[in-house]
CHARMM internal coordinates of N, CA and C (Angstrom, degrees):
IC EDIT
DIST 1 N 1 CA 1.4525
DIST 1 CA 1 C 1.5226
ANGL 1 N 1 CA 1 C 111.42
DIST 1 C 2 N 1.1263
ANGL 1 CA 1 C 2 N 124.20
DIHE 1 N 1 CA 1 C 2 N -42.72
DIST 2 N 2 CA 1.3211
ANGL 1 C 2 N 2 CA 141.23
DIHE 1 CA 1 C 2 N 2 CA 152.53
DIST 2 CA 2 C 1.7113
ANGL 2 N 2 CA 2 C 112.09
DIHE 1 C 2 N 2 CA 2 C -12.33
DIST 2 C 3 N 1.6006
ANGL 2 CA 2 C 3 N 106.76
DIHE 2 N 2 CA 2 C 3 N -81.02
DIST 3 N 3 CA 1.5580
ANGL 2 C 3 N 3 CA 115.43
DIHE 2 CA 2 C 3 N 3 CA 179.56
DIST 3 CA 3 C 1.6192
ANGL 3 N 3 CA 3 C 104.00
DIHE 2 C 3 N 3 CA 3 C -48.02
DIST 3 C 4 N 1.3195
ANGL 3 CA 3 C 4 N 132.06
DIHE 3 N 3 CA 3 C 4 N -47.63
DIST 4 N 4 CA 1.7123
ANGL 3 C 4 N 4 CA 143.54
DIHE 3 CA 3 C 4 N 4 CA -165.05
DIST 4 CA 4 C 1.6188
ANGL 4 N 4 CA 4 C 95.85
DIHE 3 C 4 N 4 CA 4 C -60.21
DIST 4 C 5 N 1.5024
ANGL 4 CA 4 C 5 N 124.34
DIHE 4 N 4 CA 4 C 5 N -58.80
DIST 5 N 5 CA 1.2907
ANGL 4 C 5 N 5 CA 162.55
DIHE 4 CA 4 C 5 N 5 CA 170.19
DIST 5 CA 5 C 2.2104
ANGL 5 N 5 CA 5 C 83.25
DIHE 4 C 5 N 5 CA 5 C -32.91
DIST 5 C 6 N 1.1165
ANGL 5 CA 5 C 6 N 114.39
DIHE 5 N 5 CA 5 C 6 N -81.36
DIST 6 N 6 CA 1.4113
ANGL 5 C 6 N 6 CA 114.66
DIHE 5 CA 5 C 6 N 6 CA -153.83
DIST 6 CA 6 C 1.4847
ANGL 6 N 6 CA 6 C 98.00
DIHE 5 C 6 N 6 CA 6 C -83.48
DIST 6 C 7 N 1.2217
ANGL 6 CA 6 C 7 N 137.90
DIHE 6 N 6 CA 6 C 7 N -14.59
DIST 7 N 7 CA 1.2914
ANGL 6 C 7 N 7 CA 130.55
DIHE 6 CA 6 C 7 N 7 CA 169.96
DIST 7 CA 7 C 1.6490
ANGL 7 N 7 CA 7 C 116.08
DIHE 6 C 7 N 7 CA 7 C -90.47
DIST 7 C 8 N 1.2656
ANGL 7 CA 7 C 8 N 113.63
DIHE 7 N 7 CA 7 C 8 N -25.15
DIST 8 N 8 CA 1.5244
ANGL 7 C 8 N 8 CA 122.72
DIHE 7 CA 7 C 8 N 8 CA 141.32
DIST 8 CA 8 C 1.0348
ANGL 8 N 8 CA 8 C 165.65
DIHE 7 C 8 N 8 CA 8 C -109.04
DIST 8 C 9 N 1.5606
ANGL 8 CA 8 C 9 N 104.92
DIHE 8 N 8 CA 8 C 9 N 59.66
DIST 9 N 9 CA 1.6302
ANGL 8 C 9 N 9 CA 126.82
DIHE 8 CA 8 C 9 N 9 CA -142.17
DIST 9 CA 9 C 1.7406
ANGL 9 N 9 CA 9 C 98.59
DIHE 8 C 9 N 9 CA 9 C -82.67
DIST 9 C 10 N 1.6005
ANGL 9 CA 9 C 10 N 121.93
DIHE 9 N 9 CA 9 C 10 N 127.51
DIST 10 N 10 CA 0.9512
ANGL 9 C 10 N 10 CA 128.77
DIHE 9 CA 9 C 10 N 10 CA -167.47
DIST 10 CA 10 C 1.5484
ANGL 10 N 10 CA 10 C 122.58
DIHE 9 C 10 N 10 CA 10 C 97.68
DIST 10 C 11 N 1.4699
ANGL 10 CA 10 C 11 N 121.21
DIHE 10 N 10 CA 10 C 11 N -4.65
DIST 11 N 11 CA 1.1790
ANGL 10 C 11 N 11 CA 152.65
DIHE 10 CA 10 C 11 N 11 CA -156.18
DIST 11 CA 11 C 1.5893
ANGL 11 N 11 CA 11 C 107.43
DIHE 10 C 11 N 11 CA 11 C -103.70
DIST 11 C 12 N 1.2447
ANGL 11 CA 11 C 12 N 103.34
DIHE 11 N 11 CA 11 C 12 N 128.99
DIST 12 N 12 CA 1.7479
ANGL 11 C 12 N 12 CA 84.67
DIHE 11 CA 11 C 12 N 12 CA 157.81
DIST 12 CA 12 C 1.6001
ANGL 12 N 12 CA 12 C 102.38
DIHE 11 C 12 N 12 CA 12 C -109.09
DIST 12 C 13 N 1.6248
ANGL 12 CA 12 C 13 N 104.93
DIHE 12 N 12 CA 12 C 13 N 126.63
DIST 13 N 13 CA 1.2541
ANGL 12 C 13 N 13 CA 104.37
DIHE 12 CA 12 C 13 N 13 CA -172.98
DIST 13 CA 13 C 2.1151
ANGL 13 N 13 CA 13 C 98.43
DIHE 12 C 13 N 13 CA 13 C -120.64
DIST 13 C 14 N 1.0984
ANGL 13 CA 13 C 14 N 134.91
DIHE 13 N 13 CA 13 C 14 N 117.89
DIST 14 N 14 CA 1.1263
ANGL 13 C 14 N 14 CA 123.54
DIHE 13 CA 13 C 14 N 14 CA 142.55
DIST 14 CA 14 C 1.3782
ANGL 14 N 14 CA 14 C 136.35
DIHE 13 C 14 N 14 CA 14 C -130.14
DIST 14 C 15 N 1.3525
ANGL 14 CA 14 C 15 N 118.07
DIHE 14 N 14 CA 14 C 15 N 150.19
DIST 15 N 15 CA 1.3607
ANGL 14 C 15 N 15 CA 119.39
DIHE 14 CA 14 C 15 N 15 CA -173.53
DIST 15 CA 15 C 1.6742
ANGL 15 N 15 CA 15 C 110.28
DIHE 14 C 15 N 15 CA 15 C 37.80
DIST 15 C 16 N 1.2674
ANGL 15 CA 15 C 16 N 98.40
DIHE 15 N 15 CA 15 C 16 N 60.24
DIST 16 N 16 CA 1.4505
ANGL 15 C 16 N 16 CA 136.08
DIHE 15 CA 15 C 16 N 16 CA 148.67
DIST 16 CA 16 C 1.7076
ANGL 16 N 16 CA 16 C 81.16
DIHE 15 C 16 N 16 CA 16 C 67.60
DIST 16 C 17 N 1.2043
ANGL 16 CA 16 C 17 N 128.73
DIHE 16 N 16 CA 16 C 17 N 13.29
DIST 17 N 17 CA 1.6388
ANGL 16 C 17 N 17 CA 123.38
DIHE 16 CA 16 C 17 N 17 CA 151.07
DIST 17 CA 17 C 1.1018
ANGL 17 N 17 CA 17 C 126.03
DIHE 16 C 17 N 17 CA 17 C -64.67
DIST 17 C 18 N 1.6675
ANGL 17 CA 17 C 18 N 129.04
DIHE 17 N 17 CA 17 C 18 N 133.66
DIST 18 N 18 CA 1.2701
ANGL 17 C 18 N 18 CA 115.54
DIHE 17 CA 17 C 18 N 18 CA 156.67
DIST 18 CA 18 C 1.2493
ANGL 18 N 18 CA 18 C 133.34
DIHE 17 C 18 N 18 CA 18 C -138.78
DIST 18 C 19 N 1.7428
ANGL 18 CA 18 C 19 N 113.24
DIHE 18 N 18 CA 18 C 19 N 113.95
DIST 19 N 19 CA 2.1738
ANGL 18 C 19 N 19 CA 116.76
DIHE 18 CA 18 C 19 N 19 CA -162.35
DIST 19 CA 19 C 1.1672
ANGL 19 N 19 CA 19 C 80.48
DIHE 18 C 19 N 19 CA 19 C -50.33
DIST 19 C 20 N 1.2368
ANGL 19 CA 19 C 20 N 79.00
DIHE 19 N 19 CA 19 C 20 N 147.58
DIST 20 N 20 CA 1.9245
ANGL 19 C 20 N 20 CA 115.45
DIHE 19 CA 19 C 20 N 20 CA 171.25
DIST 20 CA 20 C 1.6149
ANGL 20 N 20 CA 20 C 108.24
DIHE 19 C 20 N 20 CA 20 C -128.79
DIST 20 C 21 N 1.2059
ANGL 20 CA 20 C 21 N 118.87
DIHE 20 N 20 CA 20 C 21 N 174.97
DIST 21 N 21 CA 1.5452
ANGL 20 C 21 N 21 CA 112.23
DIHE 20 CA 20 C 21 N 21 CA 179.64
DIST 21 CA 21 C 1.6759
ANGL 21 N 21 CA 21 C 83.33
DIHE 20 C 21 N 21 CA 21 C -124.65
DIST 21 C 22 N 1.4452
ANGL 21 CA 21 C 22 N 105.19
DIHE 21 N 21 CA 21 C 22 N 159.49
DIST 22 N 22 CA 1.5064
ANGL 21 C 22 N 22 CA 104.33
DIHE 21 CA 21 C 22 N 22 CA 178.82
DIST 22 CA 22 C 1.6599
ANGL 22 N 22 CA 22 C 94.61
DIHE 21 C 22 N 22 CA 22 C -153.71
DIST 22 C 23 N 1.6168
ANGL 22 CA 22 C 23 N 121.17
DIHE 22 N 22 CA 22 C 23 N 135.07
DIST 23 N 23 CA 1.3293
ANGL 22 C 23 N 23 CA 116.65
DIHE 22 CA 22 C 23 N 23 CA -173.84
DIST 23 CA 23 C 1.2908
ANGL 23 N 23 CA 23 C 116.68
DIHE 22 C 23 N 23 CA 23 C -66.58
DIST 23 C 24 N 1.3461
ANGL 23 CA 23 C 24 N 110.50
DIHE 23 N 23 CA 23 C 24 N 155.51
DIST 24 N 24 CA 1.6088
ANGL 23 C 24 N 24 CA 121.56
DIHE 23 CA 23 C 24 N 24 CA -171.02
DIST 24 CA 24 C 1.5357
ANGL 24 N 24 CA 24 C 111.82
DIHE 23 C 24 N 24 CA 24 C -68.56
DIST 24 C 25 N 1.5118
ANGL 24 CA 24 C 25 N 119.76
DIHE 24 N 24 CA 24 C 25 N -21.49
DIST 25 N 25 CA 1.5196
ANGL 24 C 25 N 25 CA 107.45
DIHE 24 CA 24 C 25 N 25 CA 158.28
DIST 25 CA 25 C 1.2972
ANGL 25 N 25 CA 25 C 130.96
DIHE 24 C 25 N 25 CA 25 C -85.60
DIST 25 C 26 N 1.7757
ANGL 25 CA 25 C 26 N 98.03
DIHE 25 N 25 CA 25 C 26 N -2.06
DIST 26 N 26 CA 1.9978
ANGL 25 C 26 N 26 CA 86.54
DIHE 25 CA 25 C 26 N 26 CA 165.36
DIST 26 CA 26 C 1.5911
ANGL 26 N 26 CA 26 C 97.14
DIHE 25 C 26 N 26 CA 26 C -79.38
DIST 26 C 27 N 1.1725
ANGL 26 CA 26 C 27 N 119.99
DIHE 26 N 26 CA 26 C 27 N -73.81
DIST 27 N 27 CA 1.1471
ANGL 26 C 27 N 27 CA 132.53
DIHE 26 CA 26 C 27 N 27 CA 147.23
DIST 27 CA 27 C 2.2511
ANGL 27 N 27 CA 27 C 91.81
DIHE 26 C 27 N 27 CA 27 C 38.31
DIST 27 C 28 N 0.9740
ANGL 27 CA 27 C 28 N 93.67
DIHE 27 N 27 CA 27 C 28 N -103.57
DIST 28 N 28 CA 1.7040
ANGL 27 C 28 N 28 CA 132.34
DIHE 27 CA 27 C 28 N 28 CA 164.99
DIST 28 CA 28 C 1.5199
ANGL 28 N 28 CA 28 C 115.77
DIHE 27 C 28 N 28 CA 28 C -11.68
DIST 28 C 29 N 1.3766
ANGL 28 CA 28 C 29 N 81.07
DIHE 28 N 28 CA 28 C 29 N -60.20
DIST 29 N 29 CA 1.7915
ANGL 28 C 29 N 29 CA 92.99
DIHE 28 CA 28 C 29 N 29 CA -177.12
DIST 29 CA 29 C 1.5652
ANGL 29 N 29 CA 29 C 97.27
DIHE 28 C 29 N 29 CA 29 C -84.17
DIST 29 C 30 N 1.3688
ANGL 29 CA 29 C 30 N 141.52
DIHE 29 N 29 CA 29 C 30 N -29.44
DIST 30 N 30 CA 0.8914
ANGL 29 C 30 N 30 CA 124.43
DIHE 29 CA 29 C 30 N 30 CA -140.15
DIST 30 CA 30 C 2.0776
ANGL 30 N 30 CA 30 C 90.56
DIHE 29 C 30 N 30 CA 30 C -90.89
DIST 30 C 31 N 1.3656
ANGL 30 CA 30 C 31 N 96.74
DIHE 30 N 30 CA 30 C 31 N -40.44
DIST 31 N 31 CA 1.7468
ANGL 30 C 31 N 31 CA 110.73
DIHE 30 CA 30 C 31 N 31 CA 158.54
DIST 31 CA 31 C 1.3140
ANGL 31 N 31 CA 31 C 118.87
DIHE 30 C 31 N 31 CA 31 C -37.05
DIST 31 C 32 N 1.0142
ANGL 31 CA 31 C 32 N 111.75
DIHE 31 N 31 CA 31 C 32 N -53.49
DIST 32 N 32 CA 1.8158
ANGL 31 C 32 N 32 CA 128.66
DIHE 31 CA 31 C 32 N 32 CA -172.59
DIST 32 CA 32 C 1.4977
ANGL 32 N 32 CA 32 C 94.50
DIHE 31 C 32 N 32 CA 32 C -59.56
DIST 32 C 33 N 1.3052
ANGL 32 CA 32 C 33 N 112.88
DIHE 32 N 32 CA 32 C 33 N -71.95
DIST 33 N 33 CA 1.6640
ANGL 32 C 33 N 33 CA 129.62
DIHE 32 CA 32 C 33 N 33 CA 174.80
DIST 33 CA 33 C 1.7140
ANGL 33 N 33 CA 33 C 117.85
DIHE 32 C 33 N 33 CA 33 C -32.78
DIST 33 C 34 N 1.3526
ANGL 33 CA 33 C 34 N 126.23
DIHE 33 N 33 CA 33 C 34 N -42.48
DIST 34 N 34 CA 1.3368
ANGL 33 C 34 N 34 CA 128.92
DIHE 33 CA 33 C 34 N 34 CA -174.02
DIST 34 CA 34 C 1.7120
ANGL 34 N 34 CA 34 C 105.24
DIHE 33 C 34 N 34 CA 34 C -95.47
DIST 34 C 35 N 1.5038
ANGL 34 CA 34 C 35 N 107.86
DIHE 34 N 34 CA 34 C 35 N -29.04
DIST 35 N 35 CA 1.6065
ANGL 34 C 35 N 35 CA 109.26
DIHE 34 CA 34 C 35 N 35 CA 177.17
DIST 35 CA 35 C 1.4883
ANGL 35 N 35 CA 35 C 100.20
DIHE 34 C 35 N 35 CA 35 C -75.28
DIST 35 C 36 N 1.3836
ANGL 35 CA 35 C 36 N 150.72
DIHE 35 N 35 CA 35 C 36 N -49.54
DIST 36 N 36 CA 1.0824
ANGL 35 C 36 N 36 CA 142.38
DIHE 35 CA 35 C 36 N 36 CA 169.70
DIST 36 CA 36 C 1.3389
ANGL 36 N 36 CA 36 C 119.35
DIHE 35 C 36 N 36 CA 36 C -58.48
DIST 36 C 37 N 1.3021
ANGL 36 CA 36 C 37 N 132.35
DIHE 36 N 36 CA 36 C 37 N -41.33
DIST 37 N 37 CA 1.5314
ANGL 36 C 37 N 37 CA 116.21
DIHE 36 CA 36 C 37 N 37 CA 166.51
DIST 37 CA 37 C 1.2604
ANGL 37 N 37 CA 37 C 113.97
DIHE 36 C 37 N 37 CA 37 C -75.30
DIST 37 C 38 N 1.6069
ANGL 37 CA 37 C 38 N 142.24
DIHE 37 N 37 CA 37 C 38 N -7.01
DIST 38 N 38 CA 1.2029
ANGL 37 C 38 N 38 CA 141.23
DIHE 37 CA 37 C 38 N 38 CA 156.46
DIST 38 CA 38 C 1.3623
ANGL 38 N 38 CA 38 C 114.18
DIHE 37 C 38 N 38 CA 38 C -51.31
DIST 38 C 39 N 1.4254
ANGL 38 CA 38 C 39 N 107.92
DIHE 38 N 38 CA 38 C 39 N -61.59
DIST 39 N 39 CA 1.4611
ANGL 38 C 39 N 39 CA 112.90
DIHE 38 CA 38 C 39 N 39 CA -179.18
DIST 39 CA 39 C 1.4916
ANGL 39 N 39 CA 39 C 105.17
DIHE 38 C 39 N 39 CA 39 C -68.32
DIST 39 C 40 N 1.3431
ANGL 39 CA 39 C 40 N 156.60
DIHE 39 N 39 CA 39 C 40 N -30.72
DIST 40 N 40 CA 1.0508
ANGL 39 C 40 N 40 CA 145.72
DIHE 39 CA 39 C 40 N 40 CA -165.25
DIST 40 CA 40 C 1.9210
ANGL 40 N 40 CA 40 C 98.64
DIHE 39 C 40 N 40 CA 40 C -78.89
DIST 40 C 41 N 1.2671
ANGL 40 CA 40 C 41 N 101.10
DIHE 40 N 40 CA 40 C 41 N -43.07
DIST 41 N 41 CA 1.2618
ANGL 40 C 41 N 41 CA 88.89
DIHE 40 CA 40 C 41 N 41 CA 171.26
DIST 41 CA 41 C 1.1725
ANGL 41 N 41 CA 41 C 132.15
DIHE 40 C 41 N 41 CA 41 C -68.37
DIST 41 C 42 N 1.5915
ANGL 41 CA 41 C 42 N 127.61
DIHE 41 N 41 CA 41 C 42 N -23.71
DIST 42 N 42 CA 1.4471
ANGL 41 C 42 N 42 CA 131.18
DIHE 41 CA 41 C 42 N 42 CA 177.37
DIST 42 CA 42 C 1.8135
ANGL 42 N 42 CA 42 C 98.69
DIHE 41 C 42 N 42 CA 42 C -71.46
DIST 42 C 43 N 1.0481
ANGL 42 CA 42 C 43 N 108.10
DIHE 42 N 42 CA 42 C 43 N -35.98
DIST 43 N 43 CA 1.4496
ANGL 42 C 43 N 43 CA 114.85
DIHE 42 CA 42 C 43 N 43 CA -169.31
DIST 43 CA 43 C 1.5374
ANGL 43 N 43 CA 43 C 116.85
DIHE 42 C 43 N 43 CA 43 C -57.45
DIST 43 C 44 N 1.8394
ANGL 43 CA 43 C 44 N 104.57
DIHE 43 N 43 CA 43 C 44 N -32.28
DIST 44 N 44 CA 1.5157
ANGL 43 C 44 N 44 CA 128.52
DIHE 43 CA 43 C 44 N 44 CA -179.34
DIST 44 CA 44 C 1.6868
ANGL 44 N 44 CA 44 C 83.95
DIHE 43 C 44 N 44 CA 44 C -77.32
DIST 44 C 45 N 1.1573
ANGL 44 CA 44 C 45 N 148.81
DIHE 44 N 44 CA 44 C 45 N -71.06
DIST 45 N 45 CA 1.3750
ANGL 44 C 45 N 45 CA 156.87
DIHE 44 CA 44 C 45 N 45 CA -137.69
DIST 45 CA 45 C 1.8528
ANGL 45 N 45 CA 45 C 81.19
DIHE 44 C 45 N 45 CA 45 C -74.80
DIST 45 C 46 N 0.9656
ANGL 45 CA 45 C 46 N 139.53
DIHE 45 N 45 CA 45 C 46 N -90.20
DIST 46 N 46 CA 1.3806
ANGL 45 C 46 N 46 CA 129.73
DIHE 45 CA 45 C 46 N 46 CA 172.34
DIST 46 CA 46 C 1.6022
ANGL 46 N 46 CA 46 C 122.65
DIHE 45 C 46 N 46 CA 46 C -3.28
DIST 46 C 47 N 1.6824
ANGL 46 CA 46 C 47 N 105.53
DIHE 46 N 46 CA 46 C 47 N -65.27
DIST 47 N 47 CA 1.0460
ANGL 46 C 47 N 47 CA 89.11
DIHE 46 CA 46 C 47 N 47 CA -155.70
DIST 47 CA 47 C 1.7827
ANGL 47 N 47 CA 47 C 104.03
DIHE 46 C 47 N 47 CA 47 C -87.09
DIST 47 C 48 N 1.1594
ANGL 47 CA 47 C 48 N 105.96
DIHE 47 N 47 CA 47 C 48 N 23.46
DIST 48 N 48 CA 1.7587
ANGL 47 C 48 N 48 CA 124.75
DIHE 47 CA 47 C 48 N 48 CA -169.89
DIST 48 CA 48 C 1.0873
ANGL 48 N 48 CA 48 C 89.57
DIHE 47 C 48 N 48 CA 48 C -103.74
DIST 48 C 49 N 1.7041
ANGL 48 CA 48 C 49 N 150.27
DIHE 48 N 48 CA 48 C 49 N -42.53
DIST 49 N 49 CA 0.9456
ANGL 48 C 49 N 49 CA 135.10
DIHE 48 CA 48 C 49 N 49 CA -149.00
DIST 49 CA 49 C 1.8641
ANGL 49 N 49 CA 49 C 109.39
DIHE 48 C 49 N 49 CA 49 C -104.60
DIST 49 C 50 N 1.6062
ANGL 49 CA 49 C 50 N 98.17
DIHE 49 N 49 CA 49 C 50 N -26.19
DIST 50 N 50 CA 1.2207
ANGL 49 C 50 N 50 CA 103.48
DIHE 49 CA 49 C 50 N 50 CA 178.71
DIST 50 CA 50 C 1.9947
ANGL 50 N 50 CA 50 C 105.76
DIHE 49 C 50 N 50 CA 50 C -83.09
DIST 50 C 51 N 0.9391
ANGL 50 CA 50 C 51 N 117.24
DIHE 50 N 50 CA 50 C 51 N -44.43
DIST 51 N 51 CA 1.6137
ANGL 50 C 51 N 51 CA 114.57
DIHE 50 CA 50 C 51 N 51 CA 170.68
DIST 51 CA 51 C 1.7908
ANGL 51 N 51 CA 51 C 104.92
DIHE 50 C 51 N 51 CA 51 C -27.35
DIST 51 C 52 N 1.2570
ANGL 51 CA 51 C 52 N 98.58
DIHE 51 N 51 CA 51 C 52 N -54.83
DIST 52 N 52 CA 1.7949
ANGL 51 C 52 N 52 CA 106.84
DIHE 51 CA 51 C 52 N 52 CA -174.86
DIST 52 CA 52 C 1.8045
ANGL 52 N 52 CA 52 C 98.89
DIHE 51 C 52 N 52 CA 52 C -63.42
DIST 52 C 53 N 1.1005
ANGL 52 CA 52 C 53 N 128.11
DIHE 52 N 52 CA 52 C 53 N -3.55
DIST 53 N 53 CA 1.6990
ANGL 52 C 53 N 53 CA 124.37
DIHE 52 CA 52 C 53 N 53 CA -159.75
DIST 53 CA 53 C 2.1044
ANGL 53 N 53 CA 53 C 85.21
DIHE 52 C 53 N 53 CA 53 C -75.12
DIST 53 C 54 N 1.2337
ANGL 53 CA 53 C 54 N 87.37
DIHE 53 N 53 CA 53 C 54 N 147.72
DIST 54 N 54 CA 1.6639
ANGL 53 C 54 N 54 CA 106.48
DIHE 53 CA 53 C 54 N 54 CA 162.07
DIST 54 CA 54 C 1.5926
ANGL 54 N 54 CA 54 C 113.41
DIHE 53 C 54 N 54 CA 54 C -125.61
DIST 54 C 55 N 1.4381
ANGL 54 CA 54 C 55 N 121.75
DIHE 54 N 54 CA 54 C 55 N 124.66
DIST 55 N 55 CA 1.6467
ANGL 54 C 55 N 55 CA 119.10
DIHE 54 CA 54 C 55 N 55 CA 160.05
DIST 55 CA 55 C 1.4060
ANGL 55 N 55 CA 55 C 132.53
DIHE 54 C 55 N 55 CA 55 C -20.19
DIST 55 C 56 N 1.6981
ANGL 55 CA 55 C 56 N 102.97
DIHE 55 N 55 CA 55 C 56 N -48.57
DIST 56 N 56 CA 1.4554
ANGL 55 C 56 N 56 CA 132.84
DIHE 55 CA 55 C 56 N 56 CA 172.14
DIST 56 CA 56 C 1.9937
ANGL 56 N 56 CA 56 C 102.42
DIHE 55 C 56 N 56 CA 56 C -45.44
DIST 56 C 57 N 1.3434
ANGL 56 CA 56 C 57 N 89.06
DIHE 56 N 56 CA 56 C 57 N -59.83
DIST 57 N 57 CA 1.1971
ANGL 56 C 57 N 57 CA 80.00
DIHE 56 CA 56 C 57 N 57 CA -166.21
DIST 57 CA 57 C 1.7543
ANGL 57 N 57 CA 57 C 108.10
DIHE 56 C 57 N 57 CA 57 C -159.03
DIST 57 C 58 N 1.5814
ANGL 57 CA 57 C 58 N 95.08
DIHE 57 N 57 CA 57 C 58 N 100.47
DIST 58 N 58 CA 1.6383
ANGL 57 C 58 N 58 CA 134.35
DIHE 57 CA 57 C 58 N 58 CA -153.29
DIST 58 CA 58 C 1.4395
ANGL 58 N 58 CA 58 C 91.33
DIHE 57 C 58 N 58 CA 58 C -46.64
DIST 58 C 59 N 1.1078
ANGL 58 CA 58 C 59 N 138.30
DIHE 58 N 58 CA 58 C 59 N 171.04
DIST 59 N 59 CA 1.8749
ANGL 58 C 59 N 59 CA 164.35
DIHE 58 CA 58 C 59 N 59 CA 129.78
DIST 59 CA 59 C 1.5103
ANGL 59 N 59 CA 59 C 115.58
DIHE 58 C 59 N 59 CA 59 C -72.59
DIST 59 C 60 N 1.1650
ANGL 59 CA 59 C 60 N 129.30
DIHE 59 N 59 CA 59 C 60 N 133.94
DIST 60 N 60 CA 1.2206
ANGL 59 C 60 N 60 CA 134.10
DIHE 59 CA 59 C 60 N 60 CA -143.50
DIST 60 CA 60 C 2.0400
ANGL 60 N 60 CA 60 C 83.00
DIHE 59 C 60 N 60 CA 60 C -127.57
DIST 60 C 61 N 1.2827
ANGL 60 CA 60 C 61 N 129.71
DIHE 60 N 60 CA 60 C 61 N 103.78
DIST 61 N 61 CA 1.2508
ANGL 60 C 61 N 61 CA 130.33
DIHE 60 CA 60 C 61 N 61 CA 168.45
DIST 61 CA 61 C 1.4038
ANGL 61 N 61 CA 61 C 117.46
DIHE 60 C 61 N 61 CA 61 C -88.20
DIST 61 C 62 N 1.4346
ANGL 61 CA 61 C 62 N 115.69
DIHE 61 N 61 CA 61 C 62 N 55.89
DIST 62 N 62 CA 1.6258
ANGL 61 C 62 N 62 CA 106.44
DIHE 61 CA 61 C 62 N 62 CA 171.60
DIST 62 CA 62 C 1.4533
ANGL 62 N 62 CA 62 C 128.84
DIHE 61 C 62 N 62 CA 62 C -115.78
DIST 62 C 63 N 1.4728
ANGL 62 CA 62 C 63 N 93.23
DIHE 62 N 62 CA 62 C 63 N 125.93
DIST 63 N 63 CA 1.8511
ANGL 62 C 63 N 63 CA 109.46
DIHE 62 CA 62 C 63 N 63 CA 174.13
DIST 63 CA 63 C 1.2375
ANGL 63 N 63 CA 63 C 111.23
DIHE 62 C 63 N 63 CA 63 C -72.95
DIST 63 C 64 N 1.4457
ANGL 63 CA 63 C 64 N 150.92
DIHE 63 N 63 CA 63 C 64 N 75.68
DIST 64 N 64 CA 1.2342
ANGL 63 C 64 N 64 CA 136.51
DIHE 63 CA 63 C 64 N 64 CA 146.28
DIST 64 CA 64 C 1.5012
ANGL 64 N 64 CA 64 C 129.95
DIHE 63 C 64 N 64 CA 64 C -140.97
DIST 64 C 65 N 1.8352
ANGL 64 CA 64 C 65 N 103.29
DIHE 64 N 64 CA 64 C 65 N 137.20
DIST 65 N 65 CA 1.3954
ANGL 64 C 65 N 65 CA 86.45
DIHE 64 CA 64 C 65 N 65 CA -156.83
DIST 65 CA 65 C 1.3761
ANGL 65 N 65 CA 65 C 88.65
DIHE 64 C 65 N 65 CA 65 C -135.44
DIST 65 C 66 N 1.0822
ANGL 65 CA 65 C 66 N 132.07
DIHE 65 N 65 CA 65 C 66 N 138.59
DIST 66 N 66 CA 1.5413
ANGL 65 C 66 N 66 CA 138.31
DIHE 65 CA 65 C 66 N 66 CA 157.44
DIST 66 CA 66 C 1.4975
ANGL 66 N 66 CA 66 C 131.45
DIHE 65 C 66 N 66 CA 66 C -93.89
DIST 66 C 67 N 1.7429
ANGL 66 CA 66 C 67 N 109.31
DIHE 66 N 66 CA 66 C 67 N 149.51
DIST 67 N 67 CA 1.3010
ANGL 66 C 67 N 67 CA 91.13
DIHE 66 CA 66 C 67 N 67 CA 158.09
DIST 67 CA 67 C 1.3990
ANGL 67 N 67 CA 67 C 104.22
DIHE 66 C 67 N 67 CA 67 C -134.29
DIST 67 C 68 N 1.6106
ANGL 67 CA 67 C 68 N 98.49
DIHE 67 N 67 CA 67 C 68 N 137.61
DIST 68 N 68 CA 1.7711
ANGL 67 C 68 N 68 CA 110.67
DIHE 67 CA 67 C 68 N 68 CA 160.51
DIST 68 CA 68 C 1.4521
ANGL 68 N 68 CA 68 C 114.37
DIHE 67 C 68 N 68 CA 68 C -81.38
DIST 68 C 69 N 1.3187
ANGL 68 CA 68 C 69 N 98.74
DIHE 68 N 68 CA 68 C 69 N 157.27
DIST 69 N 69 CA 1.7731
ANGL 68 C 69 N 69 CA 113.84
DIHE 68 CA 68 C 69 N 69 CA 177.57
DIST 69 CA 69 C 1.8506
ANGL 69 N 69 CA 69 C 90.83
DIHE 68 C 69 N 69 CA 69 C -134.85
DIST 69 C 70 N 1.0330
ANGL 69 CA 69 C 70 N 121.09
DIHE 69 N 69 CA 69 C 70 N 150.14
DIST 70 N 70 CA 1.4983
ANGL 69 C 70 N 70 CA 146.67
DIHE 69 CA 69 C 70 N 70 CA -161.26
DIST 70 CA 70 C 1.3480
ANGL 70 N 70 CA 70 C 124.95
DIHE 69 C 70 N 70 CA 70 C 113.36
DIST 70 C 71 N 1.6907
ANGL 70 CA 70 C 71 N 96.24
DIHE 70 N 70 CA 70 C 71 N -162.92
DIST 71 N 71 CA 1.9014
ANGL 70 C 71 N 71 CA 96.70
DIHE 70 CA 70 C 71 N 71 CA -165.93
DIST 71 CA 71 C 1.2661
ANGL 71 N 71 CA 71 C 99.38
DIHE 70 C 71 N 71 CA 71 C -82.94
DIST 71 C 72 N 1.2661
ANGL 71 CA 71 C 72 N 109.08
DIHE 71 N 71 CA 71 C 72 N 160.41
DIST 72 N 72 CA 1.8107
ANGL 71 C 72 N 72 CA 111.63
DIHE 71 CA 71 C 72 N 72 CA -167.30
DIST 72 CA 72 C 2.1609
ANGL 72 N 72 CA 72 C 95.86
DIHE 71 C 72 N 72 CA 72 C -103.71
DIST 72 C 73 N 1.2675
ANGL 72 CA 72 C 73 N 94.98
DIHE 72 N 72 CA 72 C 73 N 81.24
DIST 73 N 73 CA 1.6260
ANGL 72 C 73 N 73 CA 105.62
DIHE 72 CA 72 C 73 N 73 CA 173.83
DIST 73 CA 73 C 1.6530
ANGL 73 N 73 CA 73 C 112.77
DIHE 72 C 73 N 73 CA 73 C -76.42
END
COOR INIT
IC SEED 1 N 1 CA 1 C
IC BUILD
């Protein structure tokens, strides 16, 4: 750690890591980039799940999930 230490003085270097600063518009885009292929993929999972839907007997598409905090009565 020592050698990492003197070849990157001013650095935070550990276990052969090293922070970097990176600008707030890669930053941005790079957000933009993972929230849009997230949703494109839920969107594929949708329209996969509704294809399988029957009249007989509907598909229920709901996102909601909670969490409680208290005593467990």
């Amino acid at each position: 750690m020592t050698a990492e230490n003197d070849k990157f003085k001013d650095n935070i270097v550990i276990g052969g890591l090293m922070l970097c600063r990176i600008p707030g518009e890669i930053v941005d885009e790079r957000n933009e980039f993972y929230k849009k292929q997230a949703s494109s993929q839920m969107q594929a999972v949708d329209n996969s799940l509704m294809r399988e839907n029957d009249p007989r007997m509907p598909l229920f598409n709901q996102r909601k999930s909670s969490v409680k905090f208290g005593r467990g009565n």
